[in-house]
MARBA-15339 format. One record per residue (C-alpha): residue number from 1; residue in three letters; x, y, z. Coordinates in steps of 0.001 Angstrom, whole numbers, plus 500000, padded with zeros to 6 digits. Example, Ala and Ser with C-alpha at 12.3 -4.5 7.8 and 13.67 -1.06 7.14 Angstrom:
REM residues 2
  num  residu      px      py      pz
    1     ALA  512300  495500  507800
    2     SER  513670  498940  507140
//
This chain:
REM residues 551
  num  residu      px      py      pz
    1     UNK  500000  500000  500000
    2     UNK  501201  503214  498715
    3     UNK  501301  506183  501051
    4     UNK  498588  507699  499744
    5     UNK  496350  504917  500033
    6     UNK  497295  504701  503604
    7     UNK  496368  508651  504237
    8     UNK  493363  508563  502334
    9     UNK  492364  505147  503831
   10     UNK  493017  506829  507398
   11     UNK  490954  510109  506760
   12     UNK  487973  508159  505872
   13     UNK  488334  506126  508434
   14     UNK  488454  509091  510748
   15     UNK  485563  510196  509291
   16     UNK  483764  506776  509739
   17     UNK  484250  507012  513149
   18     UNK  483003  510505  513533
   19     UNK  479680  509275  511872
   20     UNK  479536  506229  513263
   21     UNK  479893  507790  516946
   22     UNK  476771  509743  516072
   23     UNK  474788  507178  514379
   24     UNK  475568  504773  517793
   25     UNK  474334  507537  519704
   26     UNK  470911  508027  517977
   27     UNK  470187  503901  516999
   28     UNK  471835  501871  518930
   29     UNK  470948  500632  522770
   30     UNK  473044  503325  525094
   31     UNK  472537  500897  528794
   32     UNK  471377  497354  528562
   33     UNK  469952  497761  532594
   34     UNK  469315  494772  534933
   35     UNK  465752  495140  535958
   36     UNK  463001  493005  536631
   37     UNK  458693  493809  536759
   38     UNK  458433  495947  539647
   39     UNK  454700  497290  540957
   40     UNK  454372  501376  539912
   41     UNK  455375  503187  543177
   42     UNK  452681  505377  543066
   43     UNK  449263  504137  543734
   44     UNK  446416  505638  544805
   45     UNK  442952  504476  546274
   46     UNK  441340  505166  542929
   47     UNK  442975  505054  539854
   48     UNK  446636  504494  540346
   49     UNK  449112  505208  537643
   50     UNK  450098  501301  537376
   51     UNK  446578  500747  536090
   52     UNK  446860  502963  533329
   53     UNK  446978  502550  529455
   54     UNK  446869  506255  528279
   55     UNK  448961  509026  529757
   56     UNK  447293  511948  531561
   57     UNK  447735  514781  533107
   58     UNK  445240  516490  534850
   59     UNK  445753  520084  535937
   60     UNK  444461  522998  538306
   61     UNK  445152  526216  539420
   62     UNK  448688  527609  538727
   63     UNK  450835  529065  541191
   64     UNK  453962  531539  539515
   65     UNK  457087  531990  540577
   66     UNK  460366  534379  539727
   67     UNK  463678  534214  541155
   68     UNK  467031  535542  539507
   69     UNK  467214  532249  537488
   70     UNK  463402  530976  536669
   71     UNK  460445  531612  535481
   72     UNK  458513  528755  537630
   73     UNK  454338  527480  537365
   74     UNK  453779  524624  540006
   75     UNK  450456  523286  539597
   76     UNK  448093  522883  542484
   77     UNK  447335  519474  541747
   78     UNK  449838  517516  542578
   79     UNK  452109  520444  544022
   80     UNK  453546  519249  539964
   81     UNK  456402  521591  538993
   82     UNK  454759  522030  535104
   83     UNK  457135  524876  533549
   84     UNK  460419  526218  534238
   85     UNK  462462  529528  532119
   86     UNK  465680  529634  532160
   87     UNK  466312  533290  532420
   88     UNK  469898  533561  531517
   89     UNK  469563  530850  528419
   90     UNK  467677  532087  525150
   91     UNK  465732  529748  523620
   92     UNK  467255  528176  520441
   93     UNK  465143  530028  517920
   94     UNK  464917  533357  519346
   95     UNK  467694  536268  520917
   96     UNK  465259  537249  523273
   97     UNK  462621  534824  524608
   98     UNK  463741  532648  527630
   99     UNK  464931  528765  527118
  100     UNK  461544  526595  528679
  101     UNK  463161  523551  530466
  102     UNK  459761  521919  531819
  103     UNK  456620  522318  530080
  104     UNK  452979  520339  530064
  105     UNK  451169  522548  527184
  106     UNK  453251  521847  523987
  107     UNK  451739  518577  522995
  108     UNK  452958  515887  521872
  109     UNK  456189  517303  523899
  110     UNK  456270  517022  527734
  111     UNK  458702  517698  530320
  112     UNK  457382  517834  534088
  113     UNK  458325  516934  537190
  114     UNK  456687  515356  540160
  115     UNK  457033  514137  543496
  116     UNK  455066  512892  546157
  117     UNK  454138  509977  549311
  118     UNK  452288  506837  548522
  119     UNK  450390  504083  550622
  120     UNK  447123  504570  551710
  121     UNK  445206  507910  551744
  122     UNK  448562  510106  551411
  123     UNK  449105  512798  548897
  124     UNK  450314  511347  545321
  125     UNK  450816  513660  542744
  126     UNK  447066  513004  541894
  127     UNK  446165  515032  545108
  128     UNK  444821  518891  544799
  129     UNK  447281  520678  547375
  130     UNK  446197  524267  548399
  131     UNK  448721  527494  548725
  132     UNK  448793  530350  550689
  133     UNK  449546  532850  547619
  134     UNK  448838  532632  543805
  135     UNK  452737  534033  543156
  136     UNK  455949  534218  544523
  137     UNK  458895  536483  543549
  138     UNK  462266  536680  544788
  139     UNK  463196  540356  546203
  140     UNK  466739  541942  545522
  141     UNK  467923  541595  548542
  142     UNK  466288  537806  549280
  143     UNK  468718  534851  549199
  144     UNK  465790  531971  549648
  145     UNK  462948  531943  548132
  146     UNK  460188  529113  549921
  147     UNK  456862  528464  548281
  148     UNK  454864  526043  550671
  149     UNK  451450  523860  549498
  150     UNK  449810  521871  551243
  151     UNK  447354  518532  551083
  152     UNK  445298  517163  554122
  153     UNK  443121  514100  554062
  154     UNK  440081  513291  555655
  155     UNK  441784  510887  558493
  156     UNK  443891  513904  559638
  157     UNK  446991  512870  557666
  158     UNK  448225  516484  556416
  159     UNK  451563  516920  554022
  160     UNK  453635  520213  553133
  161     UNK  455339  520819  550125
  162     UNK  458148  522868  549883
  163     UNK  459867  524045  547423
  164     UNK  463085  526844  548614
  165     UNK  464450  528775  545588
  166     UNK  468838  529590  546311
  167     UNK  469696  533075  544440
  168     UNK  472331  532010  542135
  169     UNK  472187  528237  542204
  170     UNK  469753  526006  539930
  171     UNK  469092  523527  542970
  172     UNK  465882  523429  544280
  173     UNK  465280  521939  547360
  174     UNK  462014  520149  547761
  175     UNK  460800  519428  551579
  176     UNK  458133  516906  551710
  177     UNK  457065  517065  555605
  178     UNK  454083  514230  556911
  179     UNK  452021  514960  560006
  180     UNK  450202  512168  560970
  181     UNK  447156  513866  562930
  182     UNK  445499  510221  562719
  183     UNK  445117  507636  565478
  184     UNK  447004  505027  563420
  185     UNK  450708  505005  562502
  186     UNK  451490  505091  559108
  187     UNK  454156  503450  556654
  188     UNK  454786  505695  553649
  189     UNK  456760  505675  550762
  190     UNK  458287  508874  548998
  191     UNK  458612  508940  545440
  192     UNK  460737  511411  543235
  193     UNK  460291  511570  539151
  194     UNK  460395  513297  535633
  195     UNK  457899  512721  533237
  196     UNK  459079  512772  529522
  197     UNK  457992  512464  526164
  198     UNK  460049  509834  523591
  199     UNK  460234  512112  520080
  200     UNK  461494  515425  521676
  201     UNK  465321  517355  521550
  202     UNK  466369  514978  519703
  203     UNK  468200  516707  517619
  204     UNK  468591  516868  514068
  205     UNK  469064  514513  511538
  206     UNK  472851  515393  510469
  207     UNK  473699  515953  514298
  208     UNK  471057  514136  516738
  209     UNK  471912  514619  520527
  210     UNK  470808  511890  523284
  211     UNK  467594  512628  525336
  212     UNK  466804  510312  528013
  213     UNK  467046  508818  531516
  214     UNK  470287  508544  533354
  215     UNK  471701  508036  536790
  216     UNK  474377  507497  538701
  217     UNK  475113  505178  542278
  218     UNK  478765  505566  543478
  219     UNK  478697  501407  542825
  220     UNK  477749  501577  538952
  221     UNK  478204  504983  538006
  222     UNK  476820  506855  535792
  223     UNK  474776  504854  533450
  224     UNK  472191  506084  530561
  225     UNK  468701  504484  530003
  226     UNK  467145  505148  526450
  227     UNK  463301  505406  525766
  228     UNK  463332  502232  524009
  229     UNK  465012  500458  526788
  230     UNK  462490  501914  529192
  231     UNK  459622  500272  527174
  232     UNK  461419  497288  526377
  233     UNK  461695  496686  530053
  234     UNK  461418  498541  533058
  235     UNK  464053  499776  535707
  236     UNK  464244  498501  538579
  237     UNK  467732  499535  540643
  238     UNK  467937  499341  544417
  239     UNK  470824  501751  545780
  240     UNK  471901  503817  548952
  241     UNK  472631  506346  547117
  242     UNK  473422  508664  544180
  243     UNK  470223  510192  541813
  244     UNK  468009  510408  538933
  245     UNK  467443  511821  535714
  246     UNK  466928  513220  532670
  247     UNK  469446  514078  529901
  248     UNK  469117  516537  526965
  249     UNK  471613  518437  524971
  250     UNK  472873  520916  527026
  251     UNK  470351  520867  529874
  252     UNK  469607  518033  532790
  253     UNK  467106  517852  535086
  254     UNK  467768  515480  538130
  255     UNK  466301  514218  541658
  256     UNK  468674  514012  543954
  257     UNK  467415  511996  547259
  258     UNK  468835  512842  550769
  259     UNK  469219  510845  553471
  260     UNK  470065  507527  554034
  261     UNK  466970  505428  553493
  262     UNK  467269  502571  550447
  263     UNK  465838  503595  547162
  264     UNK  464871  502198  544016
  265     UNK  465411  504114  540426
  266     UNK  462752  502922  538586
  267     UNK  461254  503700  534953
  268     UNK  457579  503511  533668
  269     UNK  456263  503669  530095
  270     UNK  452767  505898  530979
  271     UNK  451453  505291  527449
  272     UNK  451332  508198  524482
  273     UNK  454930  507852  523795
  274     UNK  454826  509246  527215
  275     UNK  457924  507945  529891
  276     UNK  458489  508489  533547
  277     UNK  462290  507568  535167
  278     UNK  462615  508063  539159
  279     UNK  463615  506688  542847
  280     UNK  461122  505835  545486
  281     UNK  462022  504576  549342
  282     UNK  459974  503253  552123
  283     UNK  460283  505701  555001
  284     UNK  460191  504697  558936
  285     UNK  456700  503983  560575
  286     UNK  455430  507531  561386
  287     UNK  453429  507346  565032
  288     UNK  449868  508981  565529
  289     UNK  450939  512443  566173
  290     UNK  454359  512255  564587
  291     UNK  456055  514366  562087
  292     UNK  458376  513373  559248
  293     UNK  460289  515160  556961
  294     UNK  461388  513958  553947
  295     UNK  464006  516049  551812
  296     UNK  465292  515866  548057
  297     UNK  467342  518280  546275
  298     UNK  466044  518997  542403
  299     UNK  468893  520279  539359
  300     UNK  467174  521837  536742
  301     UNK  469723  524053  534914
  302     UNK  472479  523817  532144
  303     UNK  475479  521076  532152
  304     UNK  477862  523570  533513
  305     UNK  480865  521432  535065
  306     UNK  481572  524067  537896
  307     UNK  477724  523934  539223
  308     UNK  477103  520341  538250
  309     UNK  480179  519301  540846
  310     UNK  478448  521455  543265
  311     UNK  475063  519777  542662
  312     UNK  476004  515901  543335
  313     UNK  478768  513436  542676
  314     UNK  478561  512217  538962
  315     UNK  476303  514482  537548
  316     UNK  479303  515909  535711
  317     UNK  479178  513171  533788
  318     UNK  475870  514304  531928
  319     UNK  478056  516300  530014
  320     UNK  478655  514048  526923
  321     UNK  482146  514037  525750
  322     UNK  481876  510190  524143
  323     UNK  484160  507965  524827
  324     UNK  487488  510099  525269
  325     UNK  486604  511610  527847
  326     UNK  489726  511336  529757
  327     UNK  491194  513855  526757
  328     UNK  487937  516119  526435
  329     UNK  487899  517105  529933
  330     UNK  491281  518455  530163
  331     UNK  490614  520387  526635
  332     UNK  487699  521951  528312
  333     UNK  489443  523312  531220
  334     UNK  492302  524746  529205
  335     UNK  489568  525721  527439
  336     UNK  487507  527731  529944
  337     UNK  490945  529131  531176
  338     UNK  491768  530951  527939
  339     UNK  488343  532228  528131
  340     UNK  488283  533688  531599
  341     UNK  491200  535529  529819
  342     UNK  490250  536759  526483
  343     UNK  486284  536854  527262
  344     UNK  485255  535263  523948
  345     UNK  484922  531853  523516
  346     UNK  485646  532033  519373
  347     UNK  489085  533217  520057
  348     UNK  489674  530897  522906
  349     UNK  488971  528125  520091
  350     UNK  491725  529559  517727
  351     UNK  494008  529786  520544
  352     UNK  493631  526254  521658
  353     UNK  493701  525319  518425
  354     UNK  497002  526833  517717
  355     UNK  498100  525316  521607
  356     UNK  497504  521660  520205
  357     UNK  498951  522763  516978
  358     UNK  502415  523665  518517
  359     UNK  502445  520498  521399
  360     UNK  502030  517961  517981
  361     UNK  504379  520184  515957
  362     UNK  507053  517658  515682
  363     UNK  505165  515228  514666
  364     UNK  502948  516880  512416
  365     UNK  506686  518148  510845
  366     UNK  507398  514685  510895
  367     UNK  504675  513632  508630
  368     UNK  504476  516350  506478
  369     UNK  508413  515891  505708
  370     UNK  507534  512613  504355
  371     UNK  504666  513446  502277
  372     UNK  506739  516320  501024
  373     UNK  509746  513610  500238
  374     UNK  506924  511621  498117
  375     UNK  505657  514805  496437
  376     UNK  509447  515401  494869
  377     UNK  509674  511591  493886
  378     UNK  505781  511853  492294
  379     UNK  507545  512257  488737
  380     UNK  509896  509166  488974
  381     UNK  506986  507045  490671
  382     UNK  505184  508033  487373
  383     UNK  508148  507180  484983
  384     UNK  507702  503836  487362
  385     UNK  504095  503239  486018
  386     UNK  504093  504082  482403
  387     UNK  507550  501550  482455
  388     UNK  506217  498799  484106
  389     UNK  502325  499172  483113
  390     UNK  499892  497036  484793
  391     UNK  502945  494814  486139
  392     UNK  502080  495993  489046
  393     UNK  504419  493251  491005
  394     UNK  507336  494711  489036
  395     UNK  506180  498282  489797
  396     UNK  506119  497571  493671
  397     UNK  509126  496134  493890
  398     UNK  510818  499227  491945
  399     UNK  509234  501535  494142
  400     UNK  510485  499833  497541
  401     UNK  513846  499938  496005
  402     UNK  513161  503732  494976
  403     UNK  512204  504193  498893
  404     UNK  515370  502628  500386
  405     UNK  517351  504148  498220
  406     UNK  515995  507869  498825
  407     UNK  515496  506337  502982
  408     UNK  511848  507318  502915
  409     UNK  509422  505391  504931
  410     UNK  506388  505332  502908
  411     UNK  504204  504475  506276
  412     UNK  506522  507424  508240
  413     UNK  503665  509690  507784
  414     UNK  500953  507680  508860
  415     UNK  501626  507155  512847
  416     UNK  501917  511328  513415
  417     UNK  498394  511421  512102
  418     UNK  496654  508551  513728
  419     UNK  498151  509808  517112
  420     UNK  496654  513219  516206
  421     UNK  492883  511502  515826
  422     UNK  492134  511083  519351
  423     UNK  492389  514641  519962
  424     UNK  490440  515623  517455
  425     UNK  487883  513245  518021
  426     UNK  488067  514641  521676
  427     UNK  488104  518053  520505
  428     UNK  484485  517200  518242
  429     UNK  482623  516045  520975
  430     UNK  483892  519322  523734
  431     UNK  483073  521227  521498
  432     UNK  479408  520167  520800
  433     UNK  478325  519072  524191
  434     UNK  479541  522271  525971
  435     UNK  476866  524670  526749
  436     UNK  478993  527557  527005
  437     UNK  479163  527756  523392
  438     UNK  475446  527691  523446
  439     UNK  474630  531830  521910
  440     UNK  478397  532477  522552
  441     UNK  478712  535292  520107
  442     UNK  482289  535600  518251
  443     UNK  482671  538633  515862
  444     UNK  480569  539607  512592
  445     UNK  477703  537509  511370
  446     UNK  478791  534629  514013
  447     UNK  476172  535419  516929
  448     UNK  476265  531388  518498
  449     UNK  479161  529294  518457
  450     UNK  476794  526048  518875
  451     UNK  474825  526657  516022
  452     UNK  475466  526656  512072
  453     UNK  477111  529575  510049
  454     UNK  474098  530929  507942
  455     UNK  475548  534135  506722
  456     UNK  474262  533674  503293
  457     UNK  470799  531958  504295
  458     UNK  469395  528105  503926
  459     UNK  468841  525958  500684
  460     UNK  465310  524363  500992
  461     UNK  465507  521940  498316
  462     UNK  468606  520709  500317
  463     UNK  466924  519845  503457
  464     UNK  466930  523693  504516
  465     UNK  470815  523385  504601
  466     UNK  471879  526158  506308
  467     UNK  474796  528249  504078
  468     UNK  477452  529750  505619
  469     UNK  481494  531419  505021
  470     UNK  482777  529331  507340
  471     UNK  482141  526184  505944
  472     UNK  482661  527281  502347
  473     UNK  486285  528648  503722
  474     UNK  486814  525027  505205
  475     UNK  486222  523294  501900
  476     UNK  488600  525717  500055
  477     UNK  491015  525224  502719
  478     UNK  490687  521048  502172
  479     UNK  491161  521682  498842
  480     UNK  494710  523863  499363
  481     UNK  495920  520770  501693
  482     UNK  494644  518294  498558
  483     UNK  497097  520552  496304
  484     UNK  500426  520240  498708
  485     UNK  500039  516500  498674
  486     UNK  502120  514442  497133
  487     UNK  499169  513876  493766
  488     UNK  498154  509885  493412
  489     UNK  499378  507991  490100
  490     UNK  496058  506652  490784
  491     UNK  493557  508183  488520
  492     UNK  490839  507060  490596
  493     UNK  492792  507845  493895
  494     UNK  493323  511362  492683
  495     UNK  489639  511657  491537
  496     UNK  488795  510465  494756
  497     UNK  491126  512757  497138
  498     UNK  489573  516100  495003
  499     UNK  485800  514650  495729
  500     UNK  486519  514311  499695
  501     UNK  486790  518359  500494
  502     UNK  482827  518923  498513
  503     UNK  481841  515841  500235
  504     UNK  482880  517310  503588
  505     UNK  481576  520692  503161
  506     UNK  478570  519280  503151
  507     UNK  478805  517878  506395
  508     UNK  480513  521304  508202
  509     UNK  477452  523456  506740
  510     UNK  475300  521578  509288
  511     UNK  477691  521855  511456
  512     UNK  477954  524274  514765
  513     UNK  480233  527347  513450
  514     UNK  482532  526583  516809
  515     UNK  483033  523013  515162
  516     UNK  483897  524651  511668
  517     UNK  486127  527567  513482
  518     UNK  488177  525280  514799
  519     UNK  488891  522498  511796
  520     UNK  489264  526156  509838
  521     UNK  492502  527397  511923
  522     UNK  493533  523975  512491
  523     UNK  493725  523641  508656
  524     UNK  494880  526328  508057
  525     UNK  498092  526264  510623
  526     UNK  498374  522981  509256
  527     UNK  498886  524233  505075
  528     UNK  501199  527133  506424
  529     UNK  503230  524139  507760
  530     UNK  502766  521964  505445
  531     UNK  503659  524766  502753
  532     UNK  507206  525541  504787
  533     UNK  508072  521457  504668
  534     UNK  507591  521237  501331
  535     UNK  509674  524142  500017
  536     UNK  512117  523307  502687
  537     UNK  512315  519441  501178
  538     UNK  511861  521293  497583
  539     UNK  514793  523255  497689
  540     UNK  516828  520561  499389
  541     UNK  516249  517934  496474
  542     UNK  517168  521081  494138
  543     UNK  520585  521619  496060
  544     UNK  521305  517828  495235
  545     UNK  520082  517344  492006
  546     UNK  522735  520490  491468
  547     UNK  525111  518865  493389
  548     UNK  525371  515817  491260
  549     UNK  525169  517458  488059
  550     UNK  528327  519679  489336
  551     UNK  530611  516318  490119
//
């Protein structure tokens, strides 16, 4: 195999991989979870969820809430939280309206979460609670923020709901607190969960993103659970500790039990496409007169590592990085330090793109010196073909003698590159699962790093392709590299290796313009060196051939 074979064969399989990473992600099983048939943990005297076929959700009156970070509707019935704005995230499609986390009135889509105690006449997420106040808003110079309902049933059982807002943090604390006013002592069970739709954020078709359940015990770690494993078979996980959730691009929302009672993560298919993934626990015996509190912290916010860490052990891992990990991570911290610098993420891409440009310098130089040594010895490989024909025996042989000879190693450039991939690959995956580049603004037309470069509009016929400079540069730029390699005797091969930079700009027009900024200045660093090897080798194999003729 002929060096050029060997690059080419390596760049597609580069890109294979990219692909295929993406393709795994939207197709293929993400957990295979041990589980068994477990009974729903919430039932109710009347119509328990475990006896139903079609999902519903009933509603009442809605009580608002503002604090410096939502927007907030928790429904009476139920004491559901229903919607949640993000005030400091836009949503995707506008620069001004808020990003809506949770939300139970965009059919077929729903997002809501719910919580409640179970066994016997106790409040279940069925239950109408009553508040005090119709709205809550946090004042300027209010840290905590507590909005209290309550439910109380005809035995003299009476529960509190409350939900304290933190200024600054996106953890909610939720405070379920039983008084048992009854003259019987009661065994509850407390119950935690999200309630998702199957067909929604999952992104689009050129770059789909993983929606689903997740969780994380400090035995098993953090594991994923897809919607069609969830209706395949249900969860059933008994732990001491850890939490619950649900993943989207960007965003997570997770339970996060205290205490130290055993719980069970669980997952339900509710009918409707309709999905709900939790923990429940059976609580101590409360005594006739006896109160019991019963305390969970809720995450509803962006997959920022900094407040994730602060949130609860693991649930830094919703940030999706694949399976190089180990090498994103540390890219994302130098990262984030270049930007606490500069103050704009675009630039902090170009710098740590010319950062990992110099550390693999040498062996970038490496490999480009030997594709440069093939480029001069092009015209005698040719000379080689049209001697030997389709001998092509005859014509390897005279080639390996040609390369010992000249002491090239035609596979010399090969192991610089396929030691560069896994950074790359690394890079590809930082870069499009962190949500700082989400509406990250870099200069000109380029108002959000995380989404595609559509200076010049969208082509509808092409799948309303968005069209953009950046990815247009990055072709040209593939091109420029095609032009400084050593050119295939292959017909086809050379056919072939001026099809790949199109083909590609395809791809990087869907593409997020932080994605496309960086392969653009990584390219482009890389023809500047390439460039310098070549004349360097060019002028060299001048200097000899001058050399000789002198003698």
């Amino acid at each position: 195999m002929d060096v050029k074979r060997l690059i080419l064969f390596v760049v597609l399989s580069f890109s294979i991989l990219f692909f295929w990473n993406t393709w795994q992600e939207k197709r293929m099983p993400v957990e295979q979870v041990a589980s068994s048939q477990t009974n729903n943990p919430v039932k109710t005297n009347a119509a328990g969820i475990d006896q139903e076929t079609q999902f519903r959700l009933q509603t009442d009156k809605r009580v608002l809430v503002q604090t410096d970070l939502f927007k907030a509707e928790i429904d009476t019935m139920g004491g559901d939280l229903r919607k949640l704005e993000l005030t400091q995230h836009r949503a995707a499609d506008s620069e001004t309206n808020n990003f809506v986390l949770l939300n139970d009135q965009a059919a077929p889509s729903i997002y809501v979460v719910q919580s409640g105690i179970a066994i016997g006449s106790l409040a279940t997420h069925k239950e109408l609670f009553t508040s005090t106040a119709t709205s809550y808003q946090m004042a300027a110079d209010q840290n905590e923020l507590k909005v209290a309902l309550e439910w109380s049933g005809a035995d003299g059982v009476k529960l509190t709901k409350t939900y304290t807002f933190v200024r600054g943090s996106y953890q909610v604390k939720v405070d379920q607190v039983i008084t048992n006013g009854s003259a019987a002592a009661i065994d509850p069970l407390a119950y935690y969960q999200i309630v998702h739709d199957s067909e929604s954020n999952q992104g689009t078709k050129m770059m789909p993103t993983f929606t689903g359940g997740a969780y994380f015990t400090d035995a098993d770690k953090y594991k994923k659970v897809k919607f069609t494993e969830m209706a395949k078979e249900p969860l059933s996980k008994t732990a001491k500790d850890g939490w619950v959730g649900l993943v989207q691009h960007y965003f997570v929302g997770a339970w996060i039990p205290q205490g130290s009672n055993d719980q069970t993560f669980y997952t339900k298919d509710l009918g409707n496409k309709i999905f709900a993934i939790g923990t429940k626990s059976n609580l101590a015996s409360v005594a006739p007169g006896a109160t019991e509190n019963i305390s969970a912290k809720l995450y509803l916010g962006p997959q920022k590592h900094d407040e994730l860490i602060k949130a609860a052990p693991g649930l830094e891992f919703t940030v999706d990085y694949g399976w190089l990990t180990f090498i994103a991570s540390p890219l994302f911290m130098v990262l984030s330090a270049i930007q606490s610098v500069v103050g704009n993420w675009g630039f902090s891409i170009i710098l740590l793109t010319v950062l990992i440009k110099l550390l693999f310098y040498p062996l970038s130089a490496s490999g480009y010196r030997n594709m440069a040594q093939m480029r001069e010895l092009a015209p005698r490989l040719q000379l080689l073909k049209d001697k030997f024909g389709d001998d092509r025996q005859k014509m390897q042989q005279a080639m390996m003698e040609m390369y010992k000879k000249e002491k090239i190693n035609p596979m010399g450039g090969c192991l610089p590159i396929l030691v560069q991939i896994p950074v790359f690959i690394s890079l590809y995956w930082m870069l499009l699962a962190s949500v700082e580049m989400r509406h990250a603004p870099f200069v000109l037309w380029i108002h959000d790093l995380s989404a595609p470069d559509a200076l010049f509009g969208h082509i509808s016929f092409l799948g309303d392709m968005p069209l953009g400079l950046l990815p247009i540069l990055m072709g040209l730029s593939m091109i420029v590299q095609t032009k400084l390699n050593p050119k295939p005797t292959d017909p086809v091969q050379a056919k072939v290796m001026m099809i790949m930079p199109l083909a590609f700009s395809v791809f990087f027009f869907f593409f997020p313009a932080g994605l496309v900024l960086y392969w653009l200045v990584n390219n482009i660093l890389s023809i500047a060196q390439q460039a310098r090897i070549n004349h360097l080798i060019h002028a060299a194999a001048l200097a000899k051939k001058k050399g000789n003729a002198v003698r």
